[in-house]
C-alpha positions as CSV (number, residue, x, y, z in Angstrom):
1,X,5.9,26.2,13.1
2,X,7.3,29.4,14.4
3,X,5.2,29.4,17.6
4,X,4.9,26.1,18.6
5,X,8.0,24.7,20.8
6,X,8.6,20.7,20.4
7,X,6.0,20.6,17.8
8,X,6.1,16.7,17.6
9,X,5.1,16.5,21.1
10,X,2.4,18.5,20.5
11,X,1.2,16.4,17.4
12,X,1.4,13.1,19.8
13,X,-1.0,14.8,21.8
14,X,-3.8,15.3,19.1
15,X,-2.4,12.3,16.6
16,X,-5.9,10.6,17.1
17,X,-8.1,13.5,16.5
18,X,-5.9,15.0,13.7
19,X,-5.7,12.0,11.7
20,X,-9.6,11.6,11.8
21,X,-10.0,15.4,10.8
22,X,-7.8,14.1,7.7
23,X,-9.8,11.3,6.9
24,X,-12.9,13.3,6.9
25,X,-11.3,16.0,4.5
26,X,-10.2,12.8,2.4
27,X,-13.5,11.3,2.2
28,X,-15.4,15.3,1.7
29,X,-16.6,15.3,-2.2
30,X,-15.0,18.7,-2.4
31,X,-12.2,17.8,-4.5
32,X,-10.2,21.1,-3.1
33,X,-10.7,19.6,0.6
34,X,-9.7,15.7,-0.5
35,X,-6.6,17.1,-1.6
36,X,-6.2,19.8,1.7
37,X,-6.8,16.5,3.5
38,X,-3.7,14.0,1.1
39,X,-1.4,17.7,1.2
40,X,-1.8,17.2,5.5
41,X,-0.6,12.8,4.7
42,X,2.1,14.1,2.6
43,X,3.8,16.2,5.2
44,X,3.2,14.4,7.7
45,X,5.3,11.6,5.9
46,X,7.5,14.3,4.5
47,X,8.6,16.2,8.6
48,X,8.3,13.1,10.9
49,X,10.3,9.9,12.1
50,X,9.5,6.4,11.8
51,X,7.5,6.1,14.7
52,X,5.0,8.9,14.6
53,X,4.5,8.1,10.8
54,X,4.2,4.5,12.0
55,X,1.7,5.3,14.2
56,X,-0.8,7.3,11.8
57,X,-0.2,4.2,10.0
58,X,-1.5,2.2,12.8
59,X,-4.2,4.2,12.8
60,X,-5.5,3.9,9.2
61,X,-5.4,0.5,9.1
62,X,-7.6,0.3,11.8
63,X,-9.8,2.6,9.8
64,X,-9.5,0.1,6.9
65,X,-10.4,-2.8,8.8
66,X,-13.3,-0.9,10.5
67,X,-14.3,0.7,6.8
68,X,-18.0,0.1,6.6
69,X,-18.0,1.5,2.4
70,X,-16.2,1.4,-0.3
71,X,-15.6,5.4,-0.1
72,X,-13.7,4.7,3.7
73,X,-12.1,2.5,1.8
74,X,-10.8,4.4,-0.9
75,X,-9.5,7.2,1.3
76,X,-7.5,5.0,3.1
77,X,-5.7,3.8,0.2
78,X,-5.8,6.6,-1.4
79,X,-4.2,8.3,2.0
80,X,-1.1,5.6,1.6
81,X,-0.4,6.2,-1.6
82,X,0.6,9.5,-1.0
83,X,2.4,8.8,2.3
84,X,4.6,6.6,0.4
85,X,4.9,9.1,-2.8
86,X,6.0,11.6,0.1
87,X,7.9,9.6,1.8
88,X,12.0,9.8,2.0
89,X,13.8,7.0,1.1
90,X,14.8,6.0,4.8
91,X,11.8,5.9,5.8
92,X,10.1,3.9,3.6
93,X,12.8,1.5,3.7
94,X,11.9,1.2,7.3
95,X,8.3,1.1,7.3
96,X,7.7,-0.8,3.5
97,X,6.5,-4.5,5.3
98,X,4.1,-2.0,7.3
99,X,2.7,0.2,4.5
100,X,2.5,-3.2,2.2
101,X,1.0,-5.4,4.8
102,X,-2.4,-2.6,5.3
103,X,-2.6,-2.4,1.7
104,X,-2.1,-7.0,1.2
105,X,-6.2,-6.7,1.2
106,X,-6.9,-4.5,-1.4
107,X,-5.0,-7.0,-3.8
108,X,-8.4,-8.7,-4.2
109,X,-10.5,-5.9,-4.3
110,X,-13.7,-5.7,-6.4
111,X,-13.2,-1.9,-7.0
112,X,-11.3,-1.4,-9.8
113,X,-10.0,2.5,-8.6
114,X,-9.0,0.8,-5.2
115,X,-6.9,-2.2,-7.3
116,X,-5.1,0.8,-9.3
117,X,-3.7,3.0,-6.1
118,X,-2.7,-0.4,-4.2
119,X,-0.7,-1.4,-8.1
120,X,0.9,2.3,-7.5
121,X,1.8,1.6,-3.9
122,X,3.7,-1.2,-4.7
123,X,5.2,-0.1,-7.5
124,X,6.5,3.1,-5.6
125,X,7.8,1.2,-2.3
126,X,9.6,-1.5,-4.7
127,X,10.9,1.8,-6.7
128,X,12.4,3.3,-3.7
129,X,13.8,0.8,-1.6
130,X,14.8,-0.7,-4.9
131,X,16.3,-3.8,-3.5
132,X,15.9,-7.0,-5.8
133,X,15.3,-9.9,-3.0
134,X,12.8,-7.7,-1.6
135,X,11.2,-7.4,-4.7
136,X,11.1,-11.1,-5.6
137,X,9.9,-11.5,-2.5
138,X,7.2,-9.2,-2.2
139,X,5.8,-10.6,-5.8
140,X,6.2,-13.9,-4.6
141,X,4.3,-13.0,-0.8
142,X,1.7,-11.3,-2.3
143,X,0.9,-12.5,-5.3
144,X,2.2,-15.4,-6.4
145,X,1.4,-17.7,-3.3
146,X,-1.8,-16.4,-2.7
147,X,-2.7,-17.6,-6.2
148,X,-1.4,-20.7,-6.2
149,X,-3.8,-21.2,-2.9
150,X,-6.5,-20.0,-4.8
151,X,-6.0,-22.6,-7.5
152,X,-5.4,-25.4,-5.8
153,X,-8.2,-24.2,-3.5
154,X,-10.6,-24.1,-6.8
155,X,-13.5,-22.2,-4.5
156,X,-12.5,-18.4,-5.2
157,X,-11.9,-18.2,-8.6
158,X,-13.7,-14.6,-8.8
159,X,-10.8,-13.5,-5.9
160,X,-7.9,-15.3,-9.0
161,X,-9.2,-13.1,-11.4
162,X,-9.0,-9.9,-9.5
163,X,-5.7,-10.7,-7.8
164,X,-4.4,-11.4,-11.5
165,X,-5.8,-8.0,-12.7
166,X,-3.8,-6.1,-9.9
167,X,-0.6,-7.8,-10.4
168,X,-1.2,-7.0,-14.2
169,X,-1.8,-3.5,-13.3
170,X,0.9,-3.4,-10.7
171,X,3.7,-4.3,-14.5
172,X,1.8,-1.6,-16.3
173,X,2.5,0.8,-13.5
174,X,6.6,-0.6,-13.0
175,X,9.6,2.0,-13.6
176,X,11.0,-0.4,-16.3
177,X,14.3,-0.6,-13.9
178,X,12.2,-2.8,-11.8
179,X,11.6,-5.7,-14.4
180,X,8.9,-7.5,-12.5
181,X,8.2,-9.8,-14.9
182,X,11.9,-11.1,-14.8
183,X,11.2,-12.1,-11.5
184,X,8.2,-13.3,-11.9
185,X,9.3,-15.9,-14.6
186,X,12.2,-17.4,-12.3
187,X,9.7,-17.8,-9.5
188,X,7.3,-19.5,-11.6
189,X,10.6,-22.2,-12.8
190,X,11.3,-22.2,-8.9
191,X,10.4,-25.3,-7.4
192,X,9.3,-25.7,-3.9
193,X,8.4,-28.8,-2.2
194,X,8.1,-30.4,-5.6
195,X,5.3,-28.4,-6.6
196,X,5.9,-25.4,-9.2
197,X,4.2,-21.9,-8.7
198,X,1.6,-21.7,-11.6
199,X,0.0,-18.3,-12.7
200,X,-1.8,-20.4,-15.9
């Protein structure tokens, strides 16, 4: 920091390569390195703007949609979770649809550890930006809908059952301030084209 002029300029110019020399300490089974490489996510999120934050983003979630293991997959999420534990209330404020939407996958996960970090991300970006209409309708985008498809659908029952384990996880994890299961309740009464929204 004291010898480097314009230092974000400089990061632009090795974002790429520094972010996959994160991932790769991430993913190392040396737990000292995994958490050298989530320290490196943390102040990232903690010293930078929107966009260059925004653009690591960009750059994990293409490593999540390229993740050929469950371990890639992991480190991503895990990688998330501790950009948005890090990051200022601004700027998650700004970039919560972005963090939420690379994590709207994991919702349906089969690994359980994978389930539990995406709970915490949610809980922590709905904690933060702690607004109530974004909360309802974050529940109701990623949750709620996608299980009503799934029932009326009546082919991915297996995918209901772990998308109703997260969102259980996700009201185990809540700040009680949140009260998700308020919300939850008057979406549930909320009708909407004649049809109710059902988590039976």
């Amino acid at each position: 920091k004291n010898i480097i002029d314009n230092q974000l300029k400089v990061l632009k110019t090795i974002i790429d390569v520094l972010t996959a020399k994160i991932f790769g300490l991430i993913q190392n089974d040396n737990l000292e390195l995994q958490e050298m490489g989530l320290n490196c996510m943390r102040g990232i999120t903690e010293k930078f703007g929107e966009k260059f934050v925004g653009e690591t983003l960009d750059i994990l979630e293409s490593y999540m949609e390229r993740a050929t293991s469950i371990d890639q997959n992991i480190a991503v999420t895990k990688a998330i979770y501790n950009m948005v534990s890090a990051a200022p209330i601004k700027l998650i404020t700004d970039l919560r649809l972005r963090f939420l939407t690379v994590v709207d996958g994991n919702i349906t996960s089969e690994n359980e550890e994978i389930r539990s970090f995406t709970a915490k991300i949610i809980c922590i970006t709905l904690q933060k930006t702690f607004e109530p209409i974004f909360m309802t309708q974050t529940i109701e985008k990623h949750f709620l809908k996608k299980l009503h498809h799934l029932i009326i659908d009546d082919i991915q029952s297996k995918e209901a059952d772990l998308l109703v384990l997260t969102l259980k996880e996700t009201l185990k994890e809540q700040p009680p301030e949140l009260k998700l299961e308020d919300k939850i309740i008057r979406l549930c009464n909320t009708q909407t084209e004649n049809q109710k929204f059902t988590i039976a």
